[in-house]
C-alpha positions in Angstrom: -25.3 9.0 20.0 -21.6 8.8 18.2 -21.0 12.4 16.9 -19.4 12.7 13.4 -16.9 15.8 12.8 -17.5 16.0 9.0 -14.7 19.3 7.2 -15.0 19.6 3.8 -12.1 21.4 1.9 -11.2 23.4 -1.2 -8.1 24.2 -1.8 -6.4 25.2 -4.7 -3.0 23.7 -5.6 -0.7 23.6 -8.8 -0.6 20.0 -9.4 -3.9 18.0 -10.5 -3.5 14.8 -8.6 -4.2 17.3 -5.3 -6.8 19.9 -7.1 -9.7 18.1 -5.5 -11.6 18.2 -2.7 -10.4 16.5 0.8 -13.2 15.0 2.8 -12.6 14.4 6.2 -14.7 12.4 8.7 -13.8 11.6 12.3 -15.8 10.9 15.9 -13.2 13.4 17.3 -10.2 15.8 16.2 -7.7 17.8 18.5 -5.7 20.9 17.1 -2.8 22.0 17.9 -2.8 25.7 16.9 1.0 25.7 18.4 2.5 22.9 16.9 0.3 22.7 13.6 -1.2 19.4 14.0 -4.8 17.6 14.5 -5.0 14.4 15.7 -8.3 12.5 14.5 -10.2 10.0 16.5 -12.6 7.4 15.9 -14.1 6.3 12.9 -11.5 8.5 10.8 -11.9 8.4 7.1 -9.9 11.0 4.6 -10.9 10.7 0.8 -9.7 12.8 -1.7 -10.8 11.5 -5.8 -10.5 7.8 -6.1 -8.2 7.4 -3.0 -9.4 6.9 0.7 -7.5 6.7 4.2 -9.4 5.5 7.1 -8.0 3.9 10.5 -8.8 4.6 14.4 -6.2 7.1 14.8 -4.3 9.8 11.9 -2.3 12.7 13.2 -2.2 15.6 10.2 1.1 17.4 10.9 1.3 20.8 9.0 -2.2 22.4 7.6 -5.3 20.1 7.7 -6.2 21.6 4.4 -3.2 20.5 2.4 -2.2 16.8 4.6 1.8 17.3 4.1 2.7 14.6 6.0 0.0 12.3 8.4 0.5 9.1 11.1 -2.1 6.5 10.9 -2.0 4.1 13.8 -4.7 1.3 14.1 -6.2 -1.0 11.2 -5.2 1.6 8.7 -6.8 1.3 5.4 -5.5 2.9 1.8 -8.0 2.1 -0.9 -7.6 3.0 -5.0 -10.8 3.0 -6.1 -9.9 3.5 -9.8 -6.9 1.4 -9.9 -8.9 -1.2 -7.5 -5.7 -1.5 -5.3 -6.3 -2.0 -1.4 -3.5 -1.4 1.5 -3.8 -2.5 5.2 -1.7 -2.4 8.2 -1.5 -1.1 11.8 1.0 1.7 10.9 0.9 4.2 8.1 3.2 7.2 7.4 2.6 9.2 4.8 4.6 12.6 3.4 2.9 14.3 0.1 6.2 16.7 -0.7 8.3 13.0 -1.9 4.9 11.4 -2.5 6.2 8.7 -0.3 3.6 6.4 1.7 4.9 3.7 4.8 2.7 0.9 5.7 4.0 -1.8 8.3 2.4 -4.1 11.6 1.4 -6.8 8.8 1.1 -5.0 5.8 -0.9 -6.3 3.2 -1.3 -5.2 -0.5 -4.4 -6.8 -2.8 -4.2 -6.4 -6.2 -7.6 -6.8 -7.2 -8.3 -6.9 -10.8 -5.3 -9.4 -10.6 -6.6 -11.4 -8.0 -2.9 -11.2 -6.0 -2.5 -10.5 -2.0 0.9 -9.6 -1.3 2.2 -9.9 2.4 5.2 -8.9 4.2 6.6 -6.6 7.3 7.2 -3.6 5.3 5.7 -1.8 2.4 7.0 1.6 0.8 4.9 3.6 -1.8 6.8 5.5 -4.2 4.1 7.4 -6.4 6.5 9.6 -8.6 7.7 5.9 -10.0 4.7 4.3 -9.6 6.1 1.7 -7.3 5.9 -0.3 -4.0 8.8 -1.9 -2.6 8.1 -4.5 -0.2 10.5 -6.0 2.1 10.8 -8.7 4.5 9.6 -12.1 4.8 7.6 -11.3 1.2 4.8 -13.7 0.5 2.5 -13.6 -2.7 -0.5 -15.6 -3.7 -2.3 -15.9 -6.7 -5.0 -19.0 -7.2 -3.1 -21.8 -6.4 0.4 -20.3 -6.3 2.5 -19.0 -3.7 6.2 -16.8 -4.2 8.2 -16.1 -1.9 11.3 -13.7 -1.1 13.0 -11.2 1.3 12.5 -8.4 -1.3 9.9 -7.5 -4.0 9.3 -4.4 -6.4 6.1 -3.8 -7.9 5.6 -1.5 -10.9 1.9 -0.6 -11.4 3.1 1.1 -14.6 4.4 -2.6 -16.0 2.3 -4.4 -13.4 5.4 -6.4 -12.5 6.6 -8.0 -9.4 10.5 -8.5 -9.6 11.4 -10.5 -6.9 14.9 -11.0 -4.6 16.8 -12.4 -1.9 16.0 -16.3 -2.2 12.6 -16.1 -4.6 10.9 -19.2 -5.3 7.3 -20.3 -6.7 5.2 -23.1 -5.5 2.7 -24.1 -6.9 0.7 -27.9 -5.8 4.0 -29.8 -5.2 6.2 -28.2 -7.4 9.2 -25.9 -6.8 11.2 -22.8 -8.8 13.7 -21.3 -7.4 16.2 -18.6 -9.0 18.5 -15.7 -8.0 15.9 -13.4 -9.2 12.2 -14.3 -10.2 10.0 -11.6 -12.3 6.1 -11.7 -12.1 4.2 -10.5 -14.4 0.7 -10.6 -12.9 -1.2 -9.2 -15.8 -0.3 -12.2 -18.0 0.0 -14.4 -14.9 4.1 -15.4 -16.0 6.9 -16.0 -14.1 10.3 -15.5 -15.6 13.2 -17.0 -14.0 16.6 -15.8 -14.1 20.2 -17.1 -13.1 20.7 -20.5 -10.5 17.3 -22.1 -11.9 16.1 -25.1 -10.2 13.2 -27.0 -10.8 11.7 -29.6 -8.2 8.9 -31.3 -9.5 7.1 -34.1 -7.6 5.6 -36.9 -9.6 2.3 -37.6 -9.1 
């Protein structure tokens, strides 16, 4: 029978985002009194409020009870339960002190209350602006439409997706390209700005 290491936390902190309870579940964990670190094995999940980690492997440099800064390596999964936002990948680094998060190895953000999956190599959370940057071979779909772009910046505060580096939309047939294309998913608009071109196909 699989054997669960289950740790529950309290810990008292300063800032209200972190003045919750951490729950941590794994099949295995190794510490390193030495070099402050546990390594967690298994079926790892980490939840803390509305947010949840889980993957194969996380390394927890620095005190379990306060996660400074972990590793996640194999099918990582970040899911906002409140905001409905869902992050996958093989690789995850995340440091708390910069509220900075790392996702790559086919990174995938979905949007869901939008109804948008956003793809690309390499996705970088920054929580104190409320922003992913996402970089590299970019791909977004939404219904029947699919932009493109070597860069994209996503503002959950505005919920828009300003897009660089040879943007375009297709959607059917149909092609927009620009120097710089702005998304804005909640109203499901696409604003278009400098070099436009249109190729529509007649049906």
């Amino acid at each position: 029978m699989r054997r669960t290491i289950f740790l529950l936390i309290n810990i008292f902190v300063i800032s209200n985002t972190w003045a919750e309870d951490i729950n941590i579940f794994a099949d295995n964990a190794v510490w390193n009194r030495k070099e402050e670190s546990t390594i967690l094995t298994g079926n790892v999940l980490i939840t803390k409020g509305s947010i949840s980690i889980s993957s194969t492997k996380i390394k927890v440099i620095g005190k379990l009870s306060t996660l400074d800064e972990m590793i996640g390596e194999g099918e990582v999964k970040v899911v906002d339960k409140e905001k409905n936002i869902y992050l996958t990948g093989g690789y995850l680094k995340y440091q708390k002190p910069i509220e900075y998060i790392l996702i790559t190895n086919q990174p995938r953000l979905e949007l869901k209350n939008e109804d948008v999956t956003i793809t690309a190599m390499k996705m970088e959370g920054f929580y104190k602006k409320n922003e992913f940057v996402i970089t590299d071979l970019v791909k977004i779909i939404h219904q029947d439409t699919i932009a493109t772009a070597s860069k994209a910046i996503y503002s959950d505060d505005k919920k828009r997706l300003e897009l660089i580096g040879q943007p375009q939309v297709i959607q059917s047939e149909n092609k927009l390209v620009g120097e710089k294309i702005i998304y804005y998913v909640k109203e499901d608009r696409f604003e278009v700005i400098g070099g436009v071109k249109a190729i529509l196909m007649k049906k």
